[in-house]
RODO-2510 file (C-alpha; in nm, 4 decimals, decimal comma):
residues 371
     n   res          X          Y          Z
     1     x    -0,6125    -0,1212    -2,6509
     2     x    -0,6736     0,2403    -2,5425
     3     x    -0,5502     0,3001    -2,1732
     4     x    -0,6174     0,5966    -1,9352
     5     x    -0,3687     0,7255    -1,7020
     6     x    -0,5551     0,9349    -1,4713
     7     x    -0,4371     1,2355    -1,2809
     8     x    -0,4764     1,1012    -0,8765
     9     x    -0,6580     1,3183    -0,6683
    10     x    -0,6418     1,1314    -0,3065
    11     x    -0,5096     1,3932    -0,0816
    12     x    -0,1345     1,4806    -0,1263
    13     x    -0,1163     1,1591    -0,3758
    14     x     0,2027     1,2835    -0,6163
    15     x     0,2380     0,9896    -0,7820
    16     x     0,1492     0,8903    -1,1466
    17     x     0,0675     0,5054    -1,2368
    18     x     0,3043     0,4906    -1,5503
    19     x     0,6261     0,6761    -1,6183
    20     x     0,6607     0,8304    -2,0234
    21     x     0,8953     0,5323    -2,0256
    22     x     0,5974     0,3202    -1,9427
    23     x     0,4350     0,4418    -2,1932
    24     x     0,6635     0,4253    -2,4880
    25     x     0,6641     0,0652    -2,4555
    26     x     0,2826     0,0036    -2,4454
    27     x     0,3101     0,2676    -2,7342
    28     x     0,5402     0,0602    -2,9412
    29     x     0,2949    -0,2749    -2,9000
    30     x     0,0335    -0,0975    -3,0561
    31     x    -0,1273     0,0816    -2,7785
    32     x    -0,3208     0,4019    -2,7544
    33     x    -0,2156     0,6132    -2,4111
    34     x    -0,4330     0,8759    -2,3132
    35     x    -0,2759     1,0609    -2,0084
    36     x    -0,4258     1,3520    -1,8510
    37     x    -0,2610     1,6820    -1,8209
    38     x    -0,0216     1,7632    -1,5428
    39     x    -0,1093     1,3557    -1,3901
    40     x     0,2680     1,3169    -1,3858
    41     x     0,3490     1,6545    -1,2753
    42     x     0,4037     1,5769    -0,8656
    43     x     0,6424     1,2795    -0,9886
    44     x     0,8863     1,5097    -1,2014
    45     x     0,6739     1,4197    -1,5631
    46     x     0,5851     1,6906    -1,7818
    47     x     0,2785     1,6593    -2,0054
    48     x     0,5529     1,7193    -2,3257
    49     x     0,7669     1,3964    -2,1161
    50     x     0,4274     1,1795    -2,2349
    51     x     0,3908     1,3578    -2,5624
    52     x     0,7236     1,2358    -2,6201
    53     x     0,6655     0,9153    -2,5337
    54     x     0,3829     0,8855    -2,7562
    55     x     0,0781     0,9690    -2,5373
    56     x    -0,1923     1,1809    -2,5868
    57     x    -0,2942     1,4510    -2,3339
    58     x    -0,6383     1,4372    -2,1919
    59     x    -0,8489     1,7633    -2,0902
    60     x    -0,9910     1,6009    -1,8129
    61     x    -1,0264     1,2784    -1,6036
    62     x    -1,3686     1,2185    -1,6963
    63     x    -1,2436     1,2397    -2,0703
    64     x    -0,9607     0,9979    -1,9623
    65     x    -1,2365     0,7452    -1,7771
    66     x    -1,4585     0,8102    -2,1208
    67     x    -1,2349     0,6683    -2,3432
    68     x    -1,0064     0,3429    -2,1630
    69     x    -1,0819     0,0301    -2,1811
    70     x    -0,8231     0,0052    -1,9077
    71     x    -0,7629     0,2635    -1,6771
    72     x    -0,4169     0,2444    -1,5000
    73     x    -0,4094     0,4196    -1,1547
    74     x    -0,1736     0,4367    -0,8497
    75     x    -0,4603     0,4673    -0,5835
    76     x    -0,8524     0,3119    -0,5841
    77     x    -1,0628     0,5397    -0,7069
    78     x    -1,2363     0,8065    -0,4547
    79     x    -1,5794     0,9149    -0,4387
    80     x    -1,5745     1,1587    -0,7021
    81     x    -1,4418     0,8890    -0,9841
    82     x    -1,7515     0,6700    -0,8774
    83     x    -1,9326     0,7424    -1,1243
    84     x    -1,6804     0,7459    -1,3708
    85     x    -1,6533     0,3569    -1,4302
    86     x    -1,7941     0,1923    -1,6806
    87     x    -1,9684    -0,1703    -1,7051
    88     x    -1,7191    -0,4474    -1,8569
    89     x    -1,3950    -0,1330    -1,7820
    90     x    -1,1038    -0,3070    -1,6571
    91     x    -0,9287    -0,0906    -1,3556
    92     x    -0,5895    -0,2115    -1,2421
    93     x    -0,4766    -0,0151    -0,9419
    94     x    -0,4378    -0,0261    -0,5373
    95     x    -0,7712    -0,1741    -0,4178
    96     x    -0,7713    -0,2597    -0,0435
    97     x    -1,1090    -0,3098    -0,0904
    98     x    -1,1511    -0,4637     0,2734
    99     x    -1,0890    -0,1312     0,4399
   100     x    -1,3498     0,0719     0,2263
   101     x    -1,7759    -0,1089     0,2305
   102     x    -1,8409     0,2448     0,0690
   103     x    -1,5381     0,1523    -0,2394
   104     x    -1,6578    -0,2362    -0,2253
   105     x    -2,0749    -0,1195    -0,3535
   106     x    -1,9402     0,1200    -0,5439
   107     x    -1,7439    -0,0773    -0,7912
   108     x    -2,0096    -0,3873    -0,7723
   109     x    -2,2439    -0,1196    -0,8788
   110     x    -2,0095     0,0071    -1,1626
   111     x    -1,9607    -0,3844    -1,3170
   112     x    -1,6445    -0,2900    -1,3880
   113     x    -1,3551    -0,5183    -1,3604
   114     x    -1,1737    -0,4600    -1,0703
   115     x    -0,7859    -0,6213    -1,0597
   116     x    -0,6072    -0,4999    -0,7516
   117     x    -0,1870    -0,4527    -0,7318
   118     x    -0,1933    -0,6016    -0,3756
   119     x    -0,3542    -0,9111    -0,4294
   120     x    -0,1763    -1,0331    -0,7487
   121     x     0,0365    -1,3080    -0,5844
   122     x     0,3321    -1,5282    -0,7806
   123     x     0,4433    -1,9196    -0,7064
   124     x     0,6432    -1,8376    -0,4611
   125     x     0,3525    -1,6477    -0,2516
   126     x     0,5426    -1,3212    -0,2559
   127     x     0,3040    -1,0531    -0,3981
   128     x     0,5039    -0,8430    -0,6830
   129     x     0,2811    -0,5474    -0,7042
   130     x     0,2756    -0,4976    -0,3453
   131     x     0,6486    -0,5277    -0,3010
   132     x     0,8171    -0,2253    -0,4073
   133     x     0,5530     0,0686    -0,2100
   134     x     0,6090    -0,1896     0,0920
   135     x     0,9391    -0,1362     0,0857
   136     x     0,8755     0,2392     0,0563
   137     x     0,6393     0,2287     0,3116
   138     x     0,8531     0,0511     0,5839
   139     x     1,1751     0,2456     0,5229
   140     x     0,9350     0,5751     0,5506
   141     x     0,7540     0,4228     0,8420
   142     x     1,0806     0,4197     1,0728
   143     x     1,1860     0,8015     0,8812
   144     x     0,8233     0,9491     1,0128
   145     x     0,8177     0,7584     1,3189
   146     x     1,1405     0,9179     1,4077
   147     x     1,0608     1,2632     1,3051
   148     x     0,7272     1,2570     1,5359
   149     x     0,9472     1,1215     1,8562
   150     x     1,0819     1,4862     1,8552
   151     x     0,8825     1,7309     2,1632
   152     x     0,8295     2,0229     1,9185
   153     x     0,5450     1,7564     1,7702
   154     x     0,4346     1,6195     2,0967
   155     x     0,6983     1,3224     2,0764
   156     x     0,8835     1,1784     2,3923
   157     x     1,1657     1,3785     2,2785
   158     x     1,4273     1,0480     2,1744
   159     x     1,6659     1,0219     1,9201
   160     x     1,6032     0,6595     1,8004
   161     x     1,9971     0,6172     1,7598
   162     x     2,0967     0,7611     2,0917
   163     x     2,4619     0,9134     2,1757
   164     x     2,7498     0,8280     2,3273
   165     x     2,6533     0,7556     2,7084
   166     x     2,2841     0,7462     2,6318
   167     x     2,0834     0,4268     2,5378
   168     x     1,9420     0,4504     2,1669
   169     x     1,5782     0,4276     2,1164
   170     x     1,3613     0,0907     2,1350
   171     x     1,1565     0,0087     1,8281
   172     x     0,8885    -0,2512     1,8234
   173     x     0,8177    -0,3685     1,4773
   174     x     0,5034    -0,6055     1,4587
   175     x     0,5367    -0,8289     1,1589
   176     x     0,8271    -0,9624     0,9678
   177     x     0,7091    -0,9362     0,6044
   178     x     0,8420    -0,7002     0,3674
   179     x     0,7436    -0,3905     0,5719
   180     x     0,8341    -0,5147     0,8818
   181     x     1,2159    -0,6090     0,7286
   182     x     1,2437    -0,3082     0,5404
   183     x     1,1349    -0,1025     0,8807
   184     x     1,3301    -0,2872     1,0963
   185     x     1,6340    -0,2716     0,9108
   186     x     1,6009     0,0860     0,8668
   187     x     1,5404     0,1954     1,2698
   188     x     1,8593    -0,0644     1,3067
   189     x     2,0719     0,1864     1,0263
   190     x     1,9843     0,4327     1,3114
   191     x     2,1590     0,2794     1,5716
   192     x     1,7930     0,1768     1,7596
   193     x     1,7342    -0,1426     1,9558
   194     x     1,4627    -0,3186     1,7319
   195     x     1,2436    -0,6068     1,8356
   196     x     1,0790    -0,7516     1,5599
   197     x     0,7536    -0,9931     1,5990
   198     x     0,5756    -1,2340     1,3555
   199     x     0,4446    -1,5715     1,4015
   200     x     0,6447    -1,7646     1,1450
   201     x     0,9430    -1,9264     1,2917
   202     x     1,0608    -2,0046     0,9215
   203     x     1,0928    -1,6111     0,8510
   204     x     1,1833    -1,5624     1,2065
   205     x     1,4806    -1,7728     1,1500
   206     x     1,5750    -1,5972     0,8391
   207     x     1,5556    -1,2804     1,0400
   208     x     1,7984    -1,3607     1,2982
   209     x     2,0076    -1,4248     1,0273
   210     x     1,9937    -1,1592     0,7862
   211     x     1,9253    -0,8772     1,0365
   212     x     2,2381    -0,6501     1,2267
   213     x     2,3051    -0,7802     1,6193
   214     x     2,1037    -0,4926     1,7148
   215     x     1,7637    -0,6353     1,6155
   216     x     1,5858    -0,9275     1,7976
   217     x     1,3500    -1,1692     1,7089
   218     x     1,0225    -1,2697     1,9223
   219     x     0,7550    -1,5005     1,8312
   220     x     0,4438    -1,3051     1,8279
   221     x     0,1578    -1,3394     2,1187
   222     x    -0,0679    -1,0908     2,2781
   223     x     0,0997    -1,1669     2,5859
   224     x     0,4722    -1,1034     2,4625
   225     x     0,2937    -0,7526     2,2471
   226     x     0,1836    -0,6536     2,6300
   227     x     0,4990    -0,7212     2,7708
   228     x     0,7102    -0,5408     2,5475
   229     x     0,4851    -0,2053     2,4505
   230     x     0,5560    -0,0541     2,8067
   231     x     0,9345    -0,0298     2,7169
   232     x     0,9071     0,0965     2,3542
   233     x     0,9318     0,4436     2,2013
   234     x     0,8250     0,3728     1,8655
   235     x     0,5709     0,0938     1,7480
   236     x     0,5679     0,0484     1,3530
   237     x     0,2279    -0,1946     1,2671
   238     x     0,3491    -0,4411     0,9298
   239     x     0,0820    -0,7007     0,9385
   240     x    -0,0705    -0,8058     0,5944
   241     x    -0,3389    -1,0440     0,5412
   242     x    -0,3444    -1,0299     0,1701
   243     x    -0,7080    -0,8801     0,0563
   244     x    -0,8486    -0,9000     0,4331
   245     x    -0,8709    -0,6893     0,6674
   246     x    -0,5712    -0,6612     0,9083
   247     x    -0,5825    -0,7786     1,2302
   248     x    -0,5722    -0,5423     1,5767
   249     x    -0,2847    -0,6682     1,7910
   250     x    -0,2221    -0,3200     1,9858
   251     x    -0,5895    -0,2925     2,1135
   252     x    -0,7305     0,0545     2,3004
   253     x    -0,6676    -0,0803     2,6540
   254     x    -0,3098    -0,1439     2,6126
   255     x    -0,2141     0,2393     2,5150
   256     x    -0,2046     0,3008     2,8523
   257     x     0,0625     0,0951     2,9429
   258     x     0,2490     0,3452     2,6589
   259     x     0,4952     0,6018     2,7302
   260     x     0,3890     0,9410     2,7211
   261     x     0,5011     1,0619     2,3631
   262     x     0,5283     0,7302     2,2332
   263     x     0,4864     0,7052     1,8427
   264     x     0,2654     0,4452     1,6675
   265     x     0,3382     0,4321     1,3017
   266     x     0,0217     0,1733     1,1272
   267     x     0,1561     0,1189     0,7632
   268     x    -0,1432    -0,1597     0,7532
   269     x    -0,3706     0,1530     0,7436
   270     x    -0,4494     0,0716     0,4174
   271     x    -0,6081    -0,2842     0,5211
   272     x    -0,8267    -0,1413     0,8074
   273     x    -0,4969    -0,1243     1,0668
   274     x    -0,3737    -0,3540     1,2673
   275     x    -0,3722    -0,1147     1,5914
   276     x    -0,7533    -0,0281     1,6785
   277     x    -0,7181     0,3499     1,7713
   278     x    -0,5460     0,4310     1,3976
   279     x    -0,7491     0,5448     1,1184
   280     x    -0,6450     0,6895     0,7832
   281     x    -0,4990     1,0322     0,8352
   282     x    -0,3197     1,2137     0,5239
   283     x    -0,0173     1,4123     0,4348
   284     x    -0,1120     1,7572     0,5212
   285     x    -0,2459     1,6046     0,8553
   286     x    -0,0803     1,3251     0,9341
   287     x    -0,1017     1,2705     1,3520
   288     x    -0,3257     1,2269     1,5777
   289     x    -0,3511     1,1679     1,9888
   290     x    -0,5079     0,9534     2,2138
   291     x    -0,4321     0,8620     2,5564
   292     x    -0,1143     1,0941     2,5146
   293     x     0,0746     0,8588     2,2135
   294     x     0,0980     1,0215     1,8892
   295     x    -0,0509     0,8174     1,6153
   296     x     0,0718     0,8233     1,2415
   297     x    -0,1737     0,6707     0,9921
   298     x    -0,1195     0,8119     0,6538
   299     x    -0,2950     0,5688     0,4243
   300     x    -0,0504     0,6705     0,1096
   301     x     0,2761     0,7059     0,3163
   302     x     0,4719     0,6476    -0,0320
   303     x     0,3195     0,9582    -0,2070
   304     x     0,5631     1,1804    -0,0255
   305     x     0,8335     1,0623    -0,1969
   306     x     0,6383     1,0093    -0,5653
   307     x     0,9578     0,9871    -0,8066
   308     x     1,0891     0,6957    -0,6355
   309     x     0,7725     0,5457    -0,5787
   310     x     0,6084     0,6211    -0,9426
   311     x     0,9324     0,4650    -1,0778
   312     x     0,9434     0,1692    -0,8256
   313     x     0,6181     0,0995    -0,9209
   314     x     0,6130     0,1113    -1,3029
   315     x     0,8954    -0,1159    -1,2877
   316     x     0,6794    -0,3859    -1,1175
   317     x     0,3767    -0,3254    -1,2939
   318     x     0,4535    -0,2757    -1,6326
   319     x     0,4897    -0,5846    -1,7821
   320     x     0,1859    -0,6691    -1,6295
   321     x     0,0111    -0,3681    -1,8047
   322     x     0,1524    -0,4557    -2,1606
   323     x     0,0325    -0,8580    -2,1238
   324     x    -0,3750    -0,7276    -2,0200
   325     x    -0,3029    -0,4780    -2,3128
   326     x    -0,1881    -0,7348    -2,5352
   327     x    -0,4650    -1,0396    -2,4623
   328     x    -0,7369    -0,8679    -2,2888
   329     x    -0,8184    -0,9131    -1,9107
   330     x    -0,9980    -1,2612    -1,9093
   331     x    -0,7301    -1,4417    -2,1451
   332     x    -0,4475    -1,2721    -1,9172
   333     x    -0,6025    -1,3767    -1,6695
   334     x    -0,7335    -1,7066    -1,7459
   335     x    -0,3855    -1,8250    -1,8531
   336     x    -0,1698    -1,6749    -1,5402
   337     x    -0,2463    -1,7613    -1,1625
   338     x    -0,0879    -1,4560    -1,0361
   339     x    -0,2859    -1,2047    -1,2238
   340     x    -0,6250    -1,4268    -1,1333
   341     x    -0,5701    -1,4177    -0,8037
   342     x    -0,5914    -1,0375    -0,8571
   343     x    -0,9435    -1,0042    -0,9458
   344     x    -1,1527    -0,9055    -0,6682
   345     x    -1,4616    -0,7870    -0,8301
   346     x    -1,6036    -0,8123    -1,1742
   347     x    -1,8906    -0,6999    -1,3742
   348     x    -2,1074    -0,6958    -1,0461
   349     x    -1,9810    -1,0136    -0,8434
   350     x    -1,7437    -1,0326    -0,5616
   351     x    -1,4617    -1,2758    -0,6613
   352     x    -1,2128    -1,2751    -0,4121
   353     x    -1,2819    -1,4281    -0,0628
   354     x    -1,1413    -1,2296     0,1712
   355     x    -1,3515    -0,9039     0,0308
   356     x    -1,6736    -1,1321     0,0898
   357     x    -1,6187    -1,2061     0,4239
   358     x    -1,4997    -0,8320     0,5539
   359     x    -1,8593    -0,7297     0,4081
   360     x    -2,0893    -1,0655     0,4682
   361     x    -2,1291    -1,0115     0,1137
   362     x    -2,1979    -1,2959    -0,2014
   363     x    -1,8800    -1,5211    -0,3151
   364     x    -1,8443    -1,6162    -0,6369
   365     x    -1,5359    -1,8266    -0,6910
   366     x    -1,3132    -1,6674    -0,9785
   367     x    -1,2759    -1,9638    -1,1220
   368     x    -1,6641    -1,9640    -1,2595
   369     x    -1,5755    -1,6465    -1,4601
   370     x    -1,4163    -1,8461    -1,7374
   371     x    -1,6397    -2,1498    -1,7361
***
């Protein structure tokens, strides 16, 4: 199969969707690589690291779209590569369709095959493809959240972990999924008081007892989220609904009730937010105020740190790569749940529920693709 690797041009997006070790294994099935120059540049990758793998160097990214059958990306495509896809061109990449109508028409307009990362979802109901950035993204969550506390950035002016004779910071960390561990764990590192909410006792329970004495759990209400925001310095939002839009749990009228300076970190930017005043902001302007609380929203938090994240990712979603290189997309996907439950639109039709409803938009059960 030939595969593109385009070069991502989201704003301050450093990361590459295959490493040259990537690469030489597709290479070694068989494969044809076609990598555009200086796409692995931000993550540490020269264009002679791919040569060397066995990749071929594209001009540009409309030669690279051209060419693939499959094009392998990091982040969905932008306005600019709309045009680029192709009818019956399989795209496996970050989708989060729900939180872009504009990225949704596009790519039913395209009849391309669209297979997202962060709906792919195992046996066990974990989602593999999602994983490794979430962990990024909540361990960077806490790390920005406590840089924009400081006053010379219109924080509150706390030091999450405190000193001897003064109380640490208070952390509020709304879901307990992978994000919401990963964060909470991280302000705790810090020395912070962390509450962490989610509305599964079963993970609850596992959170008490995994989790240092300085976190608490709380079962999650609107009433217990209003209760608990007046005392907090730092709010990180970790609520996933896989392929939906996330839910808004910190509404507008409860930002009063904030401290002045506060800090709202929404890593479920990506899936619309899950605290109404947040929308995507990027790395080379990253805040925001309203109603005096600083609000971080960058949509591709793990792009700051791209050579942990490119490799974090390649590890997870390389051996899916080398099985749709191998079989082709519909036998890949018609003999593996996981990978079927990451189709969420193909060659025109809207496949995956969750993108149907955010839209009020034709279903077509997946299923019916391989009748």
């Amino acid at each position: 199969m030939n595969i593109g690797v385009p070069k991502e041009i989201k704003n301050n997006e450093n990361r590459v969707a295959v490493t040259p070790g990537g690469v030489l294994e597709l290479v070694k099935r068989g494969h044809a690589v076609r990598v555009q120059t200086q796409a692995g540049i931000g993550s540490g990758f020269s264009d002679q690291d791919y040569v060397d793998a066995g990749a071929s160097i594209a001009p540009t990214i409309e030669s690279v779209y051209a060419e693939a059958e499959m094009i392998v990306k990091v982040k969905e495509p932008i306005e600019e590569e709309y045009g680029l896809l192709r009818e019956d061109q399989l795209i496996f990449t970050y989708f989060h369709f729900a939180s872009s109508e504009p990225l949704t028409h596009a790519c039913i307009k395209s009849k391309a095959v669209c297979l997202a990362y962060e709906t792919i979802e195992n046996d066990q109901g974990a989602l593999p493809l999602l994983i490794p950035m979430s962990e990024v993204a909540g361990r960077m969550s806490v790390q920005q959240g406590a840089k924009y506390l400081e006053k010379p950035v219109m924080g509150k002016g706390v030091l999450l972990g405190g000193v001897p004779g003064v109380e640490p910071g208070r952390v509020l960390v709304l879901g307990g999924g992978v994000v919401g561990a990963q964060a909470a764990r991280m302000a705790a590192g810090l020395g912070a008081m962390v509450t962490i909410l989610d509305i599964n006792l079963d993970r609850l329970r596992y959170l008490n007892d995994v989790m240092p004495s300085n976190v608490i759990t709380r079962f999650s209400t609107e009433m217990t989220i209003r209760e608990l925001i007046p005392r907090m310095d730092l709010i990180i939002g970790a609520v996933l609904i896989p392929g939906a839009k996330a839910p808004n749990l910190i509404t507008r009228d409860m930002l009063p009730q904030m401290h002045k300076g506060a800090v709202l970190v929404d890593v479920a930017v990506d899936q619309g937010g899950c605290i109404e005043t947040c929308k995507p902001t990027t790395h080379e302007d990253p805040t925001y105020i309203i109603d005096d609380v600083v609000h971080y929203c960058v949509a591709n938090m793990p792009g700051a740190v791209p050579y942990t994240s490119t490799m974090a990712l390649t590890n997870a979603t390389l051996p899916y790569v080398i099985d749709l290189a191998n079989n082709g997309w519909k036998e890949a996907c018609s003999k593996r749940k996981d990978l079927l439950k990451g189709l969420n639109v193909v060659q025109g039709k809207v496949v995956y529920e969750g993108v149907a409803e955010a839209f009020n938009l034709p279903y077509v059960p997946v299923e019916t693709l391989f009748n």
